[in-house]
Every structure is written in structure tokens, then in C-alpha cells.
C-alpha positions as CSV (number, residue, x, y, z in Angstrom):
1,X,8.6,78.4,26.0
2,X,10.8,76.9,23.4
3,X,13.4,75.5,25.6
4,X,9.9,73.8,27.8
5,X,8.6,72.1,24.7
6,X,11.7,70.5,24.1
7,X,12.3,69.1,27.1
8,X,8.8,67.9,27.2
9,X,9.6,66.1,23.8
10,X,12.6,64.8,25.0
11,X,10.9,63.1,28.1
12,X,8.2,61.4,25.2
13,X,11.1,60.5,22.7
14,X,12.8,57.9,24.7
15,X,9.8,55.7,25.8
16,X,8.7,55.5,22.2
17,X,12.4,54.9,20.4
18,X,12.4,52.0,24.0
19,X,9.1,50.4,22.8
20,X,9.4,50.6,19.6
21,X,13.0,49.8,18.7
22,X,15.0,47.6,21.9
23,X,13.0,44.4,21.5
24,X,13.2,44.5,17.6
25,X,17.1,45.2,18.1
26,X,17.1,42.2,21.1
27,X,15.6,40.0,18.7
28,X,17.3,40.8,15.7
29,X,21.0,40.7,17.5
30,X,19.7,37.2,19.0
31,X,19.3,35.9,15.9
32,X,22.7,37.5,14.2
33,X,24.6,35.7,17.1
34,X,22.9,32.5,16.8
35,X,23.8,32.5,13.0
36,X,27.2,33.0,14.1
37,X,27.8,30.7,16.9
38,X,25.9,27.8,15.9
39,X,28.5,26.6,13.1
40,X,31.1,27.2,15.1
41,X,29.9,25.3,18.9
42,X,28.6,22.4,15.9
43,X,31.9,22.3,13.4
44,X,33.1,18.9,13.8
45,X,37.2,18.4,14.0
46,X,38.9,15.1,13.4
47,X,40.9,14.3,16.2
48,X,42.4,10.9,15.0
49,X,45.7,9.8,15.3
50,X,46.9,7.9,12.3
51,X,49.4,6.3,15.0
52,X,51.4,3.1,13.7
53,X,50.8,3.7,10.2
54,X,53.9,4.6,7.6
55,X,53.8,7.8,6.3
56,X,54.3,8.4,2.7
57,X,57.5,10.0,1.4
58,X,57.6,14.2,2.1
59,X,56.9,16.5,-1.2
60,X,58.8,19.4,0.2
61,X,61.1,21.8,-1.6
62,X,63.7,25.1,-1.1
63,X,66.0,23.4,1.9
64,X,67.7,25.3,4.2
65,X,70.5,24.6,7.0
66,X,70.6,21.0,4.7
67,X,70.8,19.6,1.4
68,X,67.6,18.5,0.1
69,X,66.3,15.1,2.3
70,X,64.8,11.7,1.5
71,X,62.3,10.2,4.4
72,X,63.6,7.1,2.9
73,X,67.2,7.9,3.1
74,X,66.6,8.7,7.3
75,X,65.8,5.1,8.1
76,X,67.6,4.2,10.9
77,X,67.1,7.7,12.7
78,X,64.1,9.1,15.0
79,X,62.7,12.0,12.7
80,X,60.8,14.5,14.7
81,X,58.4,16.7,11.8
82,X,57.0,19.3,12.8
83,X,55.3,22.5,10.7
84,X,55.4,26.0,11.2
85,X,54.6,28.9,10.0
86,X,55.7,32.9,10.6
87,X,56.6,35.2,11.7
88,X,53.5,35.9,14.1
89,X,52.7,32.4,15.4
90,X,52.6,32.4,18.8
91,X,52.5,28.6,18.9
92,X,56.1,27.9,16.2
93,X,57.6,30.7,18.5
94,X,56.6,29.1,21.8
95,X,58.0,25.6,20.5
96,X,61.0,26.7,18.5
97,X,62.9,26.6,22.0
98,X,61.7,23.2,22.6
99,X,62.6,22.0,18.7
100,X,66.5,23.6,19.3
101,X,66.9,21.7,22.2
102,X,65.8,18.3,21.1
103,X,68.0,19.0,18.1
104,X,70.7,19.6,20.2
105,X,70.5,17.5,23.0
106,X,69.7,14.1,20.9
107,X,71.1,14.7,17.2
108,X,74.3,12.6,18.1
109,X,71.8,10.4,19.2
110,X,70.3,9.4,16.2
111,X,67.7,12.2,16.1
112,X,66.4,14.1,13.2
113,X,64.7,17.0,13.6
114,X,63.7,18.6,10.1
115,X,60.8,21.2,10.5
116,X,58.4,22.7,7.6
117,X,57.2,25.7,6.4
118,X,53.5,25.9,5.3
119,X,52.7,29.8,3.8
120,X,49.9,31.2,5.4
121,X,50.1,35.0,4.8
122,X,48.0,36.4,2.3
123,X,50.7,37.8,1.0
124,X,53.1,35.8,-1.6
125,X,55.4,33.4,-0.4
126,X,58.8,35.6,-0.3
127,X,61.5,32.6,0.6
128,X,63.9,35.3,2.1
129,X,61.8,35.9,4.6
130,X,61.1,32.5,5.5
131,X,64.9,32.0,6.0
132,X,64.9,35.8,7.9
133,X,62.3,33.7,10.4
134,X,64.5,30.7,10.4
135,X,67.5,33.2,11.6
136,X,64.8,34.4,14.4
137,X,63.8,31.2,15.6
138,X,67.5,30.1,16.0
139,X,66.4,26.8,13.7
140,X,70.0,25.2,12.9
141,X,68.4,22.1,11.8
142,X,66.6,21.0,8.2
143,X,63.9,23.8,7.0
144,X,62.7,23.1,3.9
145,X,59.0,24.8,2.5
146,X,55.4,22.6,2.0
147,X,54.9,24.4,-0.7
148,X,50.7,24.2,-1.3
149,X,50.5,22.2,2.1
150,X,51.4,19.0,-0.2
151,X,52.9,17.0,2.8
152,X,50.7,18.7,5.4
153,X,47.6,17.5,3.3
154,X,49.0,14.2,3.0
155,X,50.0,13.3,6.3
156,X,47.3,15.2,8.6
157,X,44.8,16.9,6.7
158,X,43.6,15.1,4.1
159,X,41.1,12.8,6.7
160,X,39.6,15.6,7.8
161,X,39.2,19.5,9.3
162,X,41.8,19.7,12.1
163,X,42.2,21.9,15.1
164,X,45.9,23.5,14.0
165,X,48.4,22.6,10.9
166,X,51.5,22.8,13.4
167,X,51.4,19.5,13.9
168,X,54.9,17.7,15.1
169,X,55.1,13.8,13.8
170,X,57.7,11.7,15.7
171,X,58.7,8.6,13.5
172,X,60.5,5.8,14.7
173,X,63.6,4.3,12.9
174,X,61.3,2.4,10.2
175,X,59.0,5.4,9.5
176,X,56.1,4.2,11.5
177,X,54.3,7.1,13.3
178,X,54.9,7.1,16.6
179,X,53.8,10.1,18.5
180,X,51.8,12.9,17.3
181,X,51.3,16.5,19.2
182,X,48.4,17.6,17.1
183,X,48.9,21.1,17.2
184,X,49.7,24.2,19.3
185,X,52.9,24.8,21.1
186,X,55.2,22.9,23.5
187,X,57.6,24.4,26.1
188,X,59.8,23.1,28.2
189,X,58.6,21.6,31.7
190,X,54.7,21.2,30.5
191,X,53.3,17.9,29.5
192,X,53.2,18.3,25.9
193,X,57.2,19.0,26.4
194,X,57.6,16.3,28.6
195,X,55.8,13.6,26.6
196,X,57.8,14.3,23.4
197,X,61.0,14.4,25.0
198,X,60.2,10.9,26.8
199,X,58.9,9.4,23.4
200,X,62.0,10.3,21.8
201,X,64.2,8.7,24.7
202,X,62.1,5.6,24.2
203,X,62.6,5.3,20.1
204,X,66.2,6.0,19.6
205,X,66.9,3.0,22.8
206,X,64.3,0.7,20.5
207,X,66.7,-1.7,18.5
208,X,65.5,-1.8,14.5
């Protein structure tokens, strides 16, 4: 008889905790998403491009692979800046290949390729391992830090909320921004890639 009236009760239980409970927990997980979604499908990005415009002179600090850099003391060259961040970006570690081989292919060419590190861990900044993930990357060019995003605040941020900070800035030989790749990675054969590598052919060939 016991076992019977359980089973009964069970059969009653689940209609009642089904009427009573699913379309209070529908609604209620309704409205949690929409709270959560909303600001994020209606968060506004700026997606200018301060193209043409002179950038102001880099406040960057702790070089590595380089004695400490001027902007100012690069005219004449191509500088390609571009910030990263480690070690687990997927997007610097996609495009460190790509920032090797520009440095390589065009430095006798009159490019510069000088790339920044902007701390993102919540951990302290520990400067050892930012030059452990400049070993990893194989960066042999300019690494110096951004310390407190100075530069990156300057130069991209500052107008607005953006979509990434690993931004890459091509200047040409006076300084003027040229190209931009706002963010995210570029590897070698895809457009992004292709783009750069073309915009770099065309400013070292420009006469100053």
C-alpha cells in the first residue's frame, strides 16, 4: 500500500511543479537573457579610421631587441605599429608570423616594424615574462611596453569603444597614417595579409 500511494503522488507531483513553476521559470529566464543581450546586440563601437592624420609621438618604455626609439627619429622609414598582448592571444600569435616576415622581407627596405606590449592579465605586469613571450613569438624586431595603454589610448582608443586593442598602424615616411588593420589577426595568404603587405610595397616606392 505504501509503495501504491507513492506512485500515486508521484503521478500528481509533476503536473503541479509543470503548472505552477515552467512558465514562471520561462518568463523569468526570458527576461535574465534580455538583460543580458540587449547591451550587448546595442553597444555601439567606433569603427573610424583616423587615416591621413599624424600621429603624436609614442609614450612607450622598457625596449627590447632595440635601444629605446623616437617616432620622430624614423622619418624617412615605413613604420608598421602594431600591439599585442600574451601569452594567450590567439590573434598576436596568429599575426606574429606575418609581423617576422615583413620584418624580414622589407627591413633593408626602409621598413620598421616596432610592435607594443599592452598588459592585460590581471596579474602584475612581470617584464620577464613579456620578453619570455617575445622569445616565443620569434619577435627580433623593436618590443618596447605601453605601459597604462598611454599610446594605445592616444592613437586608437581615446575616440571611442573599439572592437580589439591589437590594432597594427602603417605610417608612411612623414608619419601620416596610412593603413590601419583595426584589430584581430593576419596570416599569410588572406586579405587582411595581403592588404598590408601591398600597402607597404606601395609606401616604401613613394618618394618623400
Amino acid at each position: 500500500m505504501t509503495g501504491a500511494t507513492v506512485n500515486k503522488n508521484s503521478h500528481t507531483l509533476l503536473p503541479y511543479l509543470l503548472n505552477h513553476f515552467t512558465y514562471p521559470f520561462l518568463i523569468f529566464s526570458l527576461i535574465f537573457g534580455t538583460c543580458l543581450l540587449v547591451p550587448l546586440l546595442s553597444q555601439n563601437f567606433d569603427d573610424s579610421l583616423p587615416l591621413g592624420k599624424a600621429v603624436s609621438e609614442w609614450k612607450v618604455a622598457d625596449w627590447y631587441n632595440s635601444r629605446p626609439l623616437k617616432l620622430k627619429d624614423l622619418r624617412g622609414k615605413v613604420v608598421l605599429v602594431r600591439w599585442w598582448t600574451g601569452p594567450h592571444c590567439p590573434f598576436c600569435i596568429a599575426s606574429s608570423g606575418s609581423l617576422n616576415q615583413f620584418h624580414v622581407e622589407f627591413e633593408e627596405e626602409g621598413l620598421q616594424v616596432v610592435a607594443f606590449y599592452h598588459h592585460k592579465s590581471r596579474e602584475p605586469l612581470n617584464k620577464e615574462k613579456v620578453a619570455l613571450n617575445i622569445e616565443s613569438l620569434g619577435f627580433d624586431f623593436p618590443v618596447a611596453i605601453d605601459h597604462e595603454w598611454r599610446t594605445l589610448n592616444d592613437w586608437w582608443l581615446k575616440g571611442g569603444q573599439r572592437r580589439f586593442t591589437s590594432v597594427t598602424f602603417l605610417l608612411d615616411k612623414k608619419g601620416i597614417i596610412r593603413h590601419i588593420h583595426s584589430g584581430g589577426q593576419y596570416t599569410k595568404g588572406d586579405e587582411s595579409y595581403n592588404k598590408m603587405k601591398e600597402m607597404i610595397r606601395k609606401l616604401l616606392a613613394e618618394k618623400v
